[in-house]
N, C-alpha and C positions, 0 to 999 in steps of 0.2 A: 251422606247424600249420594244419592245412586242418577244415572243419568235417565231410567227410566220410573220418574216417580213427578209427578205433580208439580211437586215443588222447585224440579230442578228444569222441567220443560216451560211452564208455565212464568215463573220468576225469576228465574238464578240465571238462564241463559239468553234470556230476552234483553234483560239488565245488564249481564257483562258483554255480546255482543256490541251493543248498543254504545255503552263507554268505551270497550276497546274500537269501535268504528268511528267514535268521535276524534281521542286520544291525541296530538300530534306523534308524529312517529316516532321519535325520537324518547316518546314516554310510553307509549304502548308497552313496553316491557312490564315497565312498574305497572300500569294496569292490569295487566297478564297476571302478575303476580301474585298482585291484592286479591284480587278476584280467585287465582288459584289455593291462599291459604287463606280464604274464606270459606272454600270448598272444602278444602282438609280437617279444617278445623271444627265445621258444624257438626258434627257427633260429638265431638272430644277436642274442644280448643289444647288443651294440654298436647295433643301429641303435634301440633304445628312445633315447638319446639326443639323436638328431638329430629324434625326432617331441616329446620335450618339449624341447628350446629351441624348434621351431617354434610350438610351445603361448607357452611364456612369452614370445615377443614380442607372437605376437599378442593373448594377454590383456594384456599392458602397453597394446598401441595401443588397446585397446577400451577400458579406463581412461581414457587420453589422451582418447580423444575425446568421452567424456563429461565431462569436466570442464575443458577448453580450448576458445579461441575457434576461428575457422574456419579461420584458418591452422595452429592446434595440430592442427586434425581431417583436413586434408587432408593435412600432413607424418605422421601418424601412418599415415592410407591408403596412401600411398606406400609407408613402413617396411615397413609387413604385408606389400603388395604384390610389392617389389622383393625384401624375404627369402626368401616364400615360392616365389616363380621363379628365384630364385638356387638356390636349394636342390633343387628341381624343377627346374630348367635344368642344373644342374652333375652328379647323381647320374643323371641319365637320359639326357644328351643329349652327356655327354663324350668316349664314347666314340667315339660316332657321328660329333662332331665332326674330332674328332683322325682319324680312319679317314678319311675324305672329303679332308682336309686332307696325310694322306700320298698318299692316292691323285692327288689335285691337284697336286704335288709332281713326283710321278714321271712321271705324264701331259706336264710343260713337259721334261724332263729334269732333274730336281733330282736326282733319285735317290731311295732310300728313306730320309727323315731319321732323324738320329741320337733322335730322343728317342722314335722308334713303337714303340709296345710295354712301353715302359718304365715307364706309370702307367696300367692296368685301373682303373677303377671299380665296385663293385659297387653294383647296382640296388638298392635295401632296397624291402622289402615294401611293397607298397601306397601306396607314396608318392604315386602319382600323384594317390589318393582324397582322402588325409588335408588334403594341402596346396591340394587344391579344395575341401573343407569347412572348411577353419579360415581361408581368405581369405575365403568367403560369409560370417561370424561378423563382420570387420571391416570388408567392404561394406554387409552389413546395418547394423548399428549407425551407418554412417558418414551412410545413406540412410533414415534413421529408423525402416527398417522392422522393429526388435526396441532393445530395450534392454540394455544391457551387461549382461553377469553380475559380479557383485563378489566372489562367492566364488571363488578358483582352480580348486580342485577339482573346483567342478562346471564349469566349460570343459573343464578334463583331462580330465573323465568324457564331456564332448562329442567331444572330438576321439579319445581313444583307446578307445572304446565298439567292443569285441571284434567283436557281431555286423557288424558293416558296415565294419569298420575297414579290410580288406586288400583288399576287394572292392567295395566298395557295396551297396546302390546309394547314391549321394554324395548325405547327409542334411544339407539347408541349414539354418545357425544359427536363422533366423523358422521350420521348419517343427518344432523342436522345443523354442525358447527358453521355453516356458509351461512345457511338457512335464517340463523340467528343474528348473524353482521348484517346480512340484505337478502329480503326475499319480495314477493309481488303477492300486492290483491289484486284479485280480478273480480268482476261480476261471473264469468263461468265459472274459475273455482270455485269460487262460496256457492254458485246453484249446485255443484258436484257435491262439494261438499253436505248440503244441506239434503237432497236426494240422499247419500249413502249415508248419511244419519235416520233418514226415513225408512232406508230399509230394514236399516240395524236396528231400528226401533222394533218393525214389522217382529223380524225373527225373535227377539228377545219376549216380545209378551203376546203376538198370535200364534207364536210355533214352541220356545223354550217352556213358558208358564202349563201351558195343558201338557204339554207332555211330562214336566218336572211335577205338576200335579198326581199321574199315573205312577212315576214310578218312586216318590214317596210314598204315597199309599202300598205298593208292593214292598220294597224293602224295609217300611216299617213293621210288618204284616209278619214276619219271622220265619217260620217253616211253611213252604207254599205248595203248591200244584206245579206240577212240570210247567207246563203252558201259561200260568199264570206269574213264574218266574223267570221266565224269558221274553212276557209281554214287558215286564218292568225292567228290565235288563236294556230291551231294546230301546224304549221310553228316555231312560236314564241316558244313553246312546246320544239320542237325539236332541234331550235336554243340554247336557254338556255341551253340545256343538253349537246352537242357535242360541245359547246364552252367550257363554264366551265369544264366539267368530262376531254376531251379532254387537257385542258390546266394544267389540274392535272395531268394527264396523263405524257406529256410532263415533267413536274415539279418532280414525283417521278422518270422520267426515266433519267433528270439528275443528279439526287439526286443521283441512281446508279453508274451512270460513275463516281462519285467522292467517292466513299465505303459507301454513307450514305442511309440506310433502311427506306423511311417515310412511313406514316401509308396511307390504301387505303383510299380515299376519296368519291369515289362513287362505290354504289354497286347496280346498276340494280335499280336505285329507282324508273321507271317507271311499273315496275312487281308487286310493295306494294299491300297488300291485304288493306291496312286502312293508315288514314292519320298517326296515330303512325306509323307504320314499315315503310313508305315513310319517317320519317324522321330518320328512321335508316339505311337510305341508300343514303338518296340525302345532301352531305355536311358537310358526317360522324364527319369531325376534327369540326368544327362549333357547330354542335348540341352536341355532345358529350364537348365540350367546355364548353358551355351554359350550360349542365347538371352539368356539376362537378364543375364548378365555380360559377354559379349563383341559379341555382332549387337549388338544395342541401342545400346551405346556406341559401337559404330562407328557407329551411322549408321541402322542397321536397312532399313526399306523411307521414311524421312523424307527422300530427298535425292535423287529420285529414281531410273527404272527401272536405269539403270546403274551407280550406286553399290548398289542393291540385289542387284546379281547379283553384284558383287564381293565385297560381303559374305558370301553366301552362300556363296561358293566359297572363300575366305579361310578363314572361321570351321571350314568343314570340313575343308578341308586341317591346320587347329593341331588339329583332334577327330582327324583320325587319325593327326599326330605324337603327340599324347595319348596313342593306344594304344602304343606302340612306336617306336622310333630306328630308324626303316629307310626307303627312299626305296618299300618297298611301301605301309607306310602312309600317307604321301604322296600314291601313286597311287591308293590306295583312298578317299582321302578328296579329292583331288581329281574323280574319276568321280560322287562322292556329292553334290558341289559344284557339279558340272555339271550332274548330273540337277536339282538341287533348283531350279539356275538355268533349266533349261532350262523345267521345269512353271511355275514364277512366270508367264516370258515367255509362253507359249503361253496360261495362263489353262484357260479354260473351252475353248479349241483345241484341248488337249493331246490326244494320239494316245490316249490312256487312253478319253477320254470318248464314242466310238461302239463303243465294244467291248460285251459283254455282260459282265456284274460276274466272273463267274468266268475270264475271260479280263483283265480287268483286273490283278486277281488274279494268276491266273498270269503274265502280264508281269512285274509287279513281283516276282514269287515269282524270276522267270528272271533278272532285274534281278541284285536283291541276290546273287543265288548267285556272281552273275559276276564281282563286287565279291570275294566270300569266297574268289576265287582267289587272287588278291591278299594279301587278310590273311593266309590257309595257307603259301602259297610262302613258302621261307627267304629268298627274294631274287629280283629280278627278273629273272632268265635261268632260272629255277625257271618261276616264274609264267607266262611265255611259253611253256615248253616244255608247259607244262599245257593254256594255251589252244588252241596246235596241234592237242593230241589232243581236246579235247573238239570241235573242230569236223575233226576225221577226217582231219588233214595230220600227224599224228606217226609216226614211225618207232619202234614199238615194238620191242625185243630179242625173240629167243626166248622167254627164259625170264618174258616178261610173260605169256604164257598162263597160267604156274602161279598167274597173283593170284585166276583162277577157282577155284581148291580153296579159299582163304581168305576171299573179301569175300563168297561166296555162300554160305557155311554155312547152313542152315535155320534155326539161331539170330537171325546176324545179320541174314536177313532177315525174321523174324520181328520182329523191334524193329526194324527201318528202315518196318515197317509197321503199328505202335502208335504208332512218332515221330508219321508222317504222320496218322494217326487222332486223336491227341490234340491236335496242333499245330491242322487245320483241323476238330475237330469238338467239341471238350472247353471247355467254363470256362474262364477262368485260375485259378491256385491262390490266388489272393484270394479272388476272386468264389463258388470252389464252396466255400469254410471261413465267409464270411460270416454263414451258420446252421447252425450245426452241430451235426449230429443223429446220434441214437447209431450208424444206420448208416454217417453219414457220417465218424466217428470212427474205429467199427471196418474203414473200409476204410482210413483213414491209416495206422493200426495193422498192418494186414496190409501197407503200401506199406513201414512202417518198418522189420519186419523181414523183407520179402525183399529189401530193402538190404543190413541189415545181413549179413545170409545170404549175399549176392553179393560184399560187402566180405570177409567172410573168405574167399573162394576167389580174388580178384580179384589180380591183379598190378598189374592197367593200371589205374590211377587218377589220369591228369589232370587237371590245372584251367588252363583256357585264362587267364582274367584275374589268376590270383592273382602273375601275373608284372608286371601294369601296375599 
């Protein structure tokens, strides 16, 4: 169940609203809950299982460590630790493994082994989120920086909490541990709330859907025309961004209608002057994640300039195995690793800094896209074939001419130039709900239902992250 689909606008959230606002407070949780591994569960009741034993380990370890000496605290750290990457290690990277490993195989001459093929794994929903917020819960507590929770329930309420559970943005145990003992409803949060669901909505299927329409049709299309690989390039751009920011969107603004405050997730990351500030804006809980969990403990910038670059290239490479089991995200996050090493190194030198800002800008605007070739391709003889044509050495077919009837409809290009207007010229949808005034109401309200307007005629309705 996705949050922009029918079933979940119409039924699922009218329903659990409505019981979690009945609830006395003191059950709310358990309603939160039911309600959220109802949500998990409707693809694949089977995988609610494996997100609550992840739960009850790591509530046991956060008991543990409150009531045991330092060696009880650091074997409990461990536990959490090891489980939850066993578990994220085994559902996400099994395949991948075993695939590389016949391919390895048959590269010496082994042949193709007897056991390839013979045990698929399937990916469960949002795992990649859940089991990065429920180790932040046993990090925190372990680094004093939040206190245990002693009721179960409300941990389960933390880990399995519908709005951000399959997606994020990845909500750390200290940014909501008060939150969860005591927080307030109001009548303005829930209308804040309910606005930046409407926007989130807006972007996801008036702006993400057409433009994610264009630039499948391009990257399925193989060897292209210069200009026609760079329309889908950019597409693709724009897709990524009004999907995901969008479906954060969505995610903090029902966080609101139930009194809970999450942290903003995106901030303008296509305005960055440099690949650093692009990542302090695009996927904020994530990178920020990665820094305090992972840089840090490595080493950070404390040991010095060359272990600092190693880190940084490191840390990036495991953020875009994090996206996906493929050696594109590898590559994509190694290139992300390199830029970030390469700005460190250069300083206040960097090639960014005699440019004028809007060139700055667009560099890094040029940057990332280049990066998104990478993430789009199914695989990298994909990806290569893409780069060819965006720099004018592709061998297009015939029938690549006929992609001009499709990617330039006056639709689509009409919303690949609202993407662009809103992307560099608009608020973020935190920022423009902050004060919310009846016009500013009644224009979410108009965003919500020519969504939902577009959702009933729409076929195409992808969600790029609700795979990770």
């Amino acid at each position: 169940m996705v949050f922009s689909s029918p079933l979940f606008v119409y039924y699922y959230l009218p329903l659990a609203l409505a019981v979690y606002c009945l609830t006395p407070r003191r059950a709310k949780h358990f309603a939160l809950t039911a309600f959220s591994y109802l949500f998990y569960g409707w693809a694949n009741p089977w995988f609610t299982l494996l997100m609550l034993g992840s739960t009850l380990v790591d509530y046991r370890c956060g008991l543990a460590m409150s009531s045991g000496g330092e060696s009880t605290r650091k074997r409990a750290l461990v536990v959490s630790i090891c489980a939850n990457l066993s578990l994220l290690g085994f559902f996400k990277y099994f395949n991948f493994a075993a695939e590389n490993a016949a391919a390895f195989m048959r590269l010496i001459g082994l042949g193709s082994p007897a056991w390839e093929g013979v045990l698929q794994v399937t990916l469960p929903l949002g795992i990649s989120f859940y089991t990065f917020q429920s180790m932040s819960y046993t990090i925190d507590v372990y680094r004093g920086n939040a206190r245990p929770i002693r009721r179960f329930i409300d941990f389960a309420c933390y880990v399995s909490m519908f709005p951000q559970l399959v997606a994020g943005p990845i909500v750390r145990f200290s940014d909501v541990s008060e939150q969860l003992r005591s927080r307030t409803h109001t009548l303005e949060k829930f209308a804040r709330g309910a606005a930046l669901f409407s926007v989130g909505m807006a972007k996801k299927v008036a702006l993400a859907n057409p433009c994610g329409k264009v630039a499948d049709t391009v990257f399925e299309a193989g060897s292209l025309h210069f200009l026609d690989a760079w329309h889908g390039l950019l597409a693709y751009a724009f897709q990524i961004y009004f999907d995901f920011s969008g479906y954060s969107d969505m995610a903090i603004g029902l966080g609101l209608t139930l009194g809970f405050a999450f942290p903003k997730n995106f901030d303008s990351p296509y305005r960055s002057e440099s690949i650093t500030e692009f990542w302090r804006r695009w996927h904020i809980s994530l990178s920020s994640w990665l820094r305090d969990y992972l840089y840090i403990p490595l080493g950070g910038n404390r040991k010095g300039p060359g272990r600092t670059y190693v880190n940084l290239a490191l840390v990036m490479i495991l953020g875009g195995l994090w996206h996906g089991a493929s050696w594109n995200f590898v590559v994509w996050g190694s290139l992300h690793g390199g830029m970030l090493a390469l700005e460190r190194w250069r300083g206040k030198r960097a090639v960014y800094s005699g440019l004028p800002r809007w060139a700055r800008v667009g560099l890094t605007f040029l940057l990332v896209c280049l990066g998104w070739a990478f993430f789009r391709a199914p695989d990298l003889g994909s990806a290569w074939t893409f780069l060819c044509s965006l720099a004018g050495l592709g061998s297009p077919r015939p029938e690549a001419a006929l992609l001009s009837g499709v990617v330039y409809q006056p639709y689509y290009l009409i919303c690949m130039v609202v993407s662009g207007l809103t992307i560099w010229l608009s608020p973020t949808a935190l920022d423009w709900t902050e004060r919310l005034t009846p016009l500013k109401a009644g224009a979410a309200l108009a965003g919500l239902w020519l969504s939902l307007a577009l959702l009933s005629a729409q076929t195409y309705n992808p969600f790029i992250y609700f795979i990770f």
